[in-house]
Structures are given as C-alpha cells and as structure tokens.
N, CA and C atoms as a LAMMPS dump frame, in Angstrom:
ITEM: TIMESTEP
0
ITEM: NUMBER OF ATOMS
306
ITEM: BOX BOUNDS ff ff ff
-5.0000000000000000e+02 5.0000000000000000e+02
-5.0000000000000000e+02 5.0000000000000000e+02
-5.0000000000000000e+02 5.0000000000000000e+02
ITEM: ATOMS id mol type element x y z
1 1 1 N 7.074 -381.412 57.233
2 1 2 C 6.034 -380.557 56.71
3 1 3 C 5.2 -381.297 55.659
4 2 1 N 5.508 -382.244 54.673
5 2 2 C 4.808 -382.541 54.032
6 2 3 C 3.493 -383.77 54.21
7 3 1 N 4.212 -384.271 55.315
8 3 2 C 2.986 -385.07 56.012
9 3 3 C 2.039 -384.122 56.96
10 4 1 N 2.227 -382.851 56.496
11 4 2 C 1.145 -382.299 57.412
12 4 3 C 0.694 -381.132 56.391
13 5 1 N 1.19 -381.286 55.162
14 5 2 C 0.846 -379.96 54.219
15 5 3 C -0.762 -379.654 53.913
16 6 1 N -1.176 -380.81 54.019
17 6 2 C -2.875 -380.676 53.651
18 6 3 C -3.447 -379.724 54.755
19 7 1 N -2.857 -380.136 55.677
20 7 2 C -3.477 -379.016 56.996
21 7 3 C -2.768 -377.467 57.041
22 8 1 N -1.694 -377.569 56.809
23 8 2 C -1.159 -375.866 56.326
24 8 3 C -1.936 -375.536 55.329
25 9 1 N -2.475 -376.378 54.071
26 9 2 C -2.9 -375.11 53.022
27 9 3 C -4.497 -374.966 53.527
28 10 1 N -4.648 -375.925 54.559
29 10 2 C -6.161 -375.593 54.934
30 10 3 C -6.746 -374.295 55.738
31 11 1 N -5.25 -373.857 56.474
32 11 2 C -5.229 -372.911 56.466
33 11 3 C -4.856 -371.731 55.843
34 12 1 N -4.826 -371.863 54.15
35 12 2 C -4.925 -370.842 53.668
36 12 3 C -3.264 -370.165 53.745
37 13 1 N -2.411 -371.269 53.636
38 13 2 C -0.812 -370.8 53.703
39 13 3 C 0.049 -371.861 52.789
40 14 1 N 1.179 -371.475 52.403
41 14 2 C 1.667 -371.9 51.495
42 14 3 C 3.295 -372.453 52.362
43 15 1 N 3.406 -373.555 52.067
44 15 2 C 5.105 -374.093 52.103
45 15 3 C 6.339 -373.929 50.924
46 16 1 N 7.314 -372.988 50.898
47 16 2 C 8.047 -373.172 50.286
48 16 3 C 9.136 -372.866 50.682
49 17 1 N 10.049 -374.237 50.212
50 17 2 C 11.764 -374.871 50.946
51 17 3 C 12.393 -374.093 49.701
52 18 1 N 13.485 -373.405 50.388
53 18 2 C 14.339 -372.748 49.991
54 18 3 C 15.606 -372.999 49.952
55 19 1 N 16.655 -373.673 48.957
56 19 2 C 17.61 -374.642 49.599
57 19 3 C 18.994 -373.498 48.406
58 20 1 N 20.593 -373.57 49.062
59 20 2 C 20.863 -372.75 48.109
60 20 3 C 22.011 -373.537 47.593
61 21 1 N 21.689 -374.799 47.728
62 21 2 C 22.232 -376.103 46.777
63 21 3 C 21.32 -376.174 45.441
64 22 1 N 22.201 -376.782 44.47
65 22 2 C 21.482 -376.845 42.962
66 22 3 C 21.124 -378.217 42.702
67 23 1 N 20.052 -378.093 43.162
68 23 2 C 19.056 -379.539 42.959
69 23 3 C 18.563 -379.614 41.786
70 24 1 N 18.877 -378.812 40.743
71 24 2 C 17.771 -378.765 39.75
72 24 3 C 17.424 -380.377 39.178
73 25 1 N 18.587 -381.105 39.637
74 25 2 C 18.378 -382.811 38.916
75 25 3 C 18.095 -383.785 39.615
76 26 1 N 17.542 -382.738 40.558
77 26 2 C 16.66 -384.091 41.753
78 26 3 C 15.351 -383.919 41.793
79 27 1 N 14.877 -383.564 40.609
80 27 2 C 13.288 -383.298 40.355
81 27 3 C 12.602 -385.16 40.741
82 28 1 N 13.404 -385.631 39.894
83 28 2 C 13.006 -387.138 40.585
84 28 3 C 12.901 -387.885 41.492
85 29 1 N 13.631 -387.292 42.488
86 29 2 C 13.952 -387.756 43.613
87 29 3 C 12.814 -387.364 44.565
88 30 1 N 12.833 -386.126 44.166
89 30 2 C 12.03 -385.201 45.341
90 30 3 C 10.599 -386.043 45.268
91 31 1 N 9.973 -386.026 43.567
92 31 2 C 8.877 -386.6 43.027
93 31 3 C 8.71 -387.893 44.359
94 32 1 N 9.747 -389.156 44.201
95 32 2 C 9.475 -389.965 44.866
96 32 3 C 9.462 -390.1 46.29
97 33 1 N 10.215 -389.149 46.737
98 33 2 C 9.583 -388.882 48.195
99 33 3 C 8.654 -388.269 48.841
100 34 1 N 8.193 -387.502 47.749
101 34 2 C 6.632 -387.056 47.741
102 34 3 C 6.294 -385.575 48.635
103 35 1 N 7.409 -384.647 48.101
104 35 2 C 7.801 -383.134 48.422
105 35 3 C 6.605 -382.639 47.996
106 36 1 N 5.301 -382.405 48.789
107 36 2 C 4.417 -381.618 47.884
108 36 3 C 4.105 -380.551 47.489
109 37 1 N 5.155 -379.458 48.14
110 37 2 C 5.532 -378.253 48.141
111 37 3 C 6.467 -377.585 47.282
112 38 1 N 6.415 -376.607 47.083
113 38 2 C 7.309 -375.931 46.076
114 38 3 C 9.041 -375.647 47.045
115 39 1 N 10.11 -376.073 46.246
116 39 2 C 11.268 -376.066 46.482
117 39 3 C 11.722 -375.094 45.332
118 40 1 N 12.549 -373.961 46.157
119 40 2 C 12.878 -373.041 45.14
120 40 3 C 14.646 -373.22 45.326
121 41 1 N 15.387 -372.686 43.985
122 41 2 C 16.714 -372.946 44.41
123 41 3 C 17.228 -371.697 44.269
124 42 1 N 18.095 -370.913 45.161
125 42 2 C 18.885 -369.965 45.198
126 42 3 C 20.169 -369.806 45.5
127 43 1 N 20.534 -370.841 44.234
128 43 2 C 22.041 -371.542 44.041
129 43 3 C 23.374 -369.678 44.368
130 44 1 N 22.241 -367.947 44.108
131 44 2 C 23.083 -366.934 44.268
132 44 3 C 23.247 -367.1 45.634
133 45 1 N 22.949 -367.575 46.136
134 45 2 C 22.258 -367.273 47.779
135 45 3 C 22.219 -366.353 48.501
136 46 1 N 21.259 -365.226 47.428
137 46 2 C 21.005 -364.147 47.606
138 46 3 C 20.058 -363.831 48.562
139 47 1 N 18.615 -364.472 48.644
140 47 2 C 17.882 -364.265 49.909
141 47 3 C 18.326 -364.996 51.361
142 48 1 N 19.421 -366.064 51.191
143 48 2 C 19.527 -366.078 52.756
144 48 3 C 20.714 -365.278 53.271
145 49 1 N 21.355 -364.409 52.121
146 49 2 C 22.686 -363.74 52.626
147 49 3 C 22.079 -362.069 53.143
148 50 1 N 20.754 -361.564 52.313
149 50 2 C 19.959 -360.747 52.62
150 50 3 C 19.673 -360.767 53.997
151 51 1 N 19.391 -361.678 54.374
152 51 2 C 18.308 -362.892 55.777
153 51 3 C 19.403 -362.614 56.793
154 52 1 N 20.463 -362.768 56.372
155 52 2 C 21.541 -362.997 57.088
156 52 3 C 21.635 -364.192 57.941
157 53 1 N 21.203 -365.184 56.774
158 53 2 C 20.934 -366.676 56.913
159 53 3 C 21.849 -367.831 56.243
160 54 1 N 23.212 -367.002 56.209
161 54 2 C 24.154 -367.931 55.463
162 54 3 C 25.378 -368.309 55.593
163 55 1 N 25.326 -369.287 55.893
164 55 2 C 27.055 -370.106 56.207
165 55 3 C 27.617 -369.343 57.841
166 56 1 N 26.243 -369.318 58.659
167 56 2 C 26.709 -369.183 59.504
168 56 3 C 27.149 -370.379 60.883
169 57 1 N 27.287 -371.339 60.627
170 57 2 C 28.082 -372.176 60.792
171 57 3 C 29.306 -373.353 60.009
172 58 1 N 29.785 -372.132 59.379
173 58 2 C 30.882 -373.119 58.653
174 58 3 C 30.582 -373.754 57.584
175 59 1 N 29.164 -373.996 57.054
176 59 2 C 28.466 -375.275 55.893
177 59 3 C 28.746 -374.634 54.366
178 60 1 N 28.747 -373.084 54.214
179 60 2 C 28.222 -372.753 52.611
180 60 3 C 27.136 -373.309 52.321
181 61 1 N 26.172 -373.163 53.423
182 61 2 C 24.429 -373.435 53.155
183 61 3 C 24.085 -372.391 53.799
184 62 1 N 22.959 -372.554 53.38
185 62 2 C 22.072 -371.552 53.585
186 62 3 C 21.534 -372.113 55.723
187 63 1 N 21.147 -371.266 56.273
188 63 2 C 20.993 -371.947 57.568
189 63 3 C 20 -372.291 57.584
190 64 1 N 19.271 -373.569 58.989
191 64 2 C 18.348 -373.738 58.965
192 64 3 C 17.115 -372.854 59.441
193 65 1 N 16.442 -372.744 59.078
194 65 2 C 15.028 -371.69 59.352
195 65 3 C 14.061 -371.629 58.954
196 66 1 N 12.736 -371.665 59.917
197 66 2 C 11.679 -371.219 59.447
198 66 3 C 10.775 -369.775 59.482
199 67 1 N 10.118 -369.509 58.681
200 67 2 C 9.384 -368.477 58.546
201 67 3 C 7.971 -368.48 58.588
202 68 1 N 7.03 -367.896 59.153
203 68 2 C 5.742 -367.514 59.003
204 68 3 C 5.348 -366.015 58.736
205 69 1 N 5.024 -365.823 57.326
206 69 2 C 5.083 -364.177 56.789
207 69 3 C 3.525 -363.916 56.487
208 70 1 N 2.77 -363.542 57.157
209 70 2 C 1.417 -363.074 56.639
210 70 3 C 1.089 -362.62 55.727
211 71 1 N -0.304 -362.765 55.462
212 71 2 C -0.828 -361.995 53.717
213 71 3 C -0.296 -360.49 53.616
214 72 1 N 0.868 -359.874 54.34
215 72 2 C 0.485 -358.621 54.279
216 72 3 C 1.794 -358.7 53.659
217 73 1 N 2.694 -359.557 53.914
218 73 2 C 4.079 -359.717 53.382
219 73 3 C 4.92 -359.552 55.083
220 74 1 N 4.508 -359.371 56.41
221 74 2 C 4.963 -359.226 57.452
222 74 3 C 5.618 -360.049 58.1
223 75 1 N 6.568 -360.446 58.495
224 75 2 C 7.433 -361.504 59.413
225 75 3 C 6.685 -361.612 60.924
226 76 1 N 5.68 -362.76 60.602
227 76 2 C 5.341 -362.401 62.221
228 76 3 C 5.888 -364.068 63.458
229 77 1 N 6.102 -364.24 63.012
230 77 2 C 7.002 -365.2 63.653
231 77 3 C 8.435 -366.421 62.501
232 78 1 N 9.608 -366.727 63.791
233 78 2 C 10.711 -366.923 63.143
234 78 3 C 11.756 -368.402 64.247
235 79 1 N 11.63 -369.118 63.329
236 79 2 C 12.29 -370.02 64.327
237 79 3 C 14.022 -370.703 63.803
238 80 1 N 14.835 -369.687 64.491
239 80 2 C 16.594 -369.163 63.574
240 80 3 C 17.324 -370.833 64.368
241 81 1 N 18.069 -371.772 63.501
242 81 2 C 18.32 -372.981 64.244
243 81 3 C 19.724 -372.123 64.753
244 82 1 N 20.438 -373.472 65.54
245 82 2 C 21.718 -373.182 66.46
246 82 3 C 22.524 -373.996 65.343
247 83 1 N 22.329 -374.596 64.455
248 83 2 C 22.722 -374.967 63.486
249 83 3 C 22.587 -375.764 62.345
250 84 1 N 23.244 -375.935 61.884
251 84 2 C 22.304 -376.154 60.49
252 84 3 C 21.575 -377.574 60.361
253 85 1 N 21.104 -378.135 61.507
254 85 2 C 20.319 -379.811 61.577
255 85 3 C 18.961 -379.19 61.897
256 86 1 N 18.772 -378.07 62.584
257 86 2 C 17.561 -377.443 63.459
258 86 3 C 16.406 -378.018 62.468
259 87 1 N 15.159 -378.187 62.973
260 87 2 C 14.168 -378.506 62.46
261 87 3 C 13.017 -378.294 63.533
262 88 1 N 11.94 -377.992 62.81
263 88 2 C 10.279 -377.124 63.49
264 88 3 C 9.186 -378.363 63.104
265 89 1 N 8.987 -378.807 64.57
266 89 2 C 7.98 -380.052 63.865
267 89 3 C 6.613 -378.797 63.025
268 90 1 N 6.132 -380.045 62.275
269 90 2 C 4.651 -379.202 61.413
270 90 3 C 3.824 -378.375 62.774
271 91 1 N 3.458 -379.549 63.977
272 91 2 C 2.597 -378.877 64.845
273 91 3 C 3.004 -377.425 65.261
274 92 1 N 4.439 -377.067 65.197
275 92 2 C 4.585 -376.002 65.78
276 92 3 C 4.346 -375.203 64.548
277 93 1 N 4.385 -374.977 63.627
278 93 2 C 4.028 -374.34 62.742
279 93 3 C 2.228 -374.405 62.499
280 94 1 N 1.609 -375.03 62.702
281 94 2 C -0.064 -375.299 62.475
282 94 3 C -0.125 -374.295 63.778
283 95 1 N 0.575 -374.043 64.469
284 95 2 C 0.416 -373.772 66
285 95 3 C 0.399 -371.774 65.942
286 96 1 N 1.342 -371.922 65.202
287 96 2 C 1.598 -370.475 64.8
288 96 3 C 0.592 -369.466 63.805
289 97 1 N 0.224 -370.615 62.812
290 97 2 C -0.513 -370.096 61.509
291 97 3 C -2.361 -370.088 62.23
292 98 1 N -2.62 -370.825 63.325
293 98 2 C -3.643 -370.635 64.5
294 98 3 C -3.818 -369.259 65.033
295 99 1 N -2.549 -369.219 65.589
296 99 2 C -2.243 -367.75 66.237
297 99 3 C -2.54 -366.366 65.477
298 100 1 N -2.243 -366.343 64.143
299 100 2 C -2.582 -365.202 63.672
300 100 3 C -3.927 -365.124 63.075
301 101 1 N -4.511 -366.685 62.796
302 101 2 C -5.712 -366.241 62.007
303 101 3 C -6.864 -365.582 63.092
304 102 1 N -6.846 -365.633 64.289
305 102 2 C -7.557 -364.807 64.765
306 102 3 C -7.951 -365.644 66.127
C-alpha cells in the first residue's frame, strides 16, 4: 500500500494499518521504511475481537484483513485472509475505491 498511497489519497481515501502488537518503539523503524500511513495500535484488541478478527488462526494477532468503509461510515467491500500471511495487492484496492466513486 504505501507504494501506491499517493493514488489512494487521490482518491479522496485514507490508509490506516491496524496492528494489535505494541509497536509503540518502532516509530523508527517504520520512519525508515517509509510507512506513509497512519498505524494505529490496539495492543486491547478490542476492534479486531469486535470484527471478529482475532487469533483466528492460532497467532494472538489480530487477522489479516482489509477494509473499504465509505464516507458514510458503511462496509462496502471486505477482503477476510485464510490466514494470517493474506495480503490485497494496492491495485485491488484502487480497484474497489473506483467502484464506489461512481
């Protein structure tokens, strides 16, 4: 995602990684790999246990997943992994955020 973030916010959408590991001391790290997105930590792992997005394969992580939630606050598309490596190239997401703008 972040080699393609300039084109998500061009469409007028926002990236934010949700991890429910406590990174708080990898602010540096992230810096140098050049995360340009907001990473939030929810070390309760309260929104992916809500989600019913958690430790459902054995990890005590949060699972892998993406979301596309419209300005309205609506879930309109959802891509749930088979486990926790799953990953959504950017295009399929530019692909999606296409789809709803009209």
């Amino acid at each position: 995602m972040q080699d393609s973030y300039g084109e998500i916010t061009a469409r007028n959408a926002e990236v934010i990684a949700v991890t429910t590991q406590d990174l708080s001391f990898a602010g540096d790290a992230i810096d140098t790999v050049g995360i340009p997105f907001p990473v939030a930590y929810d070390v309760t792992t309260t929104m992916p246990r809500q989600w019913e997005r958690f430790d459902n394969f054995g990890t005590e992580l949060a699972d892998a997943a993406v979301y596309v939630i419209d300005q309205d606050g609506l879930l309109v598309w959802q891509s749930l992994g088979d486990d926790y490596t799953h990953q959504v190239s950017a295009a399929t997401v530019l692909k999606q955020l296409d789809s709803i703008a009209g």
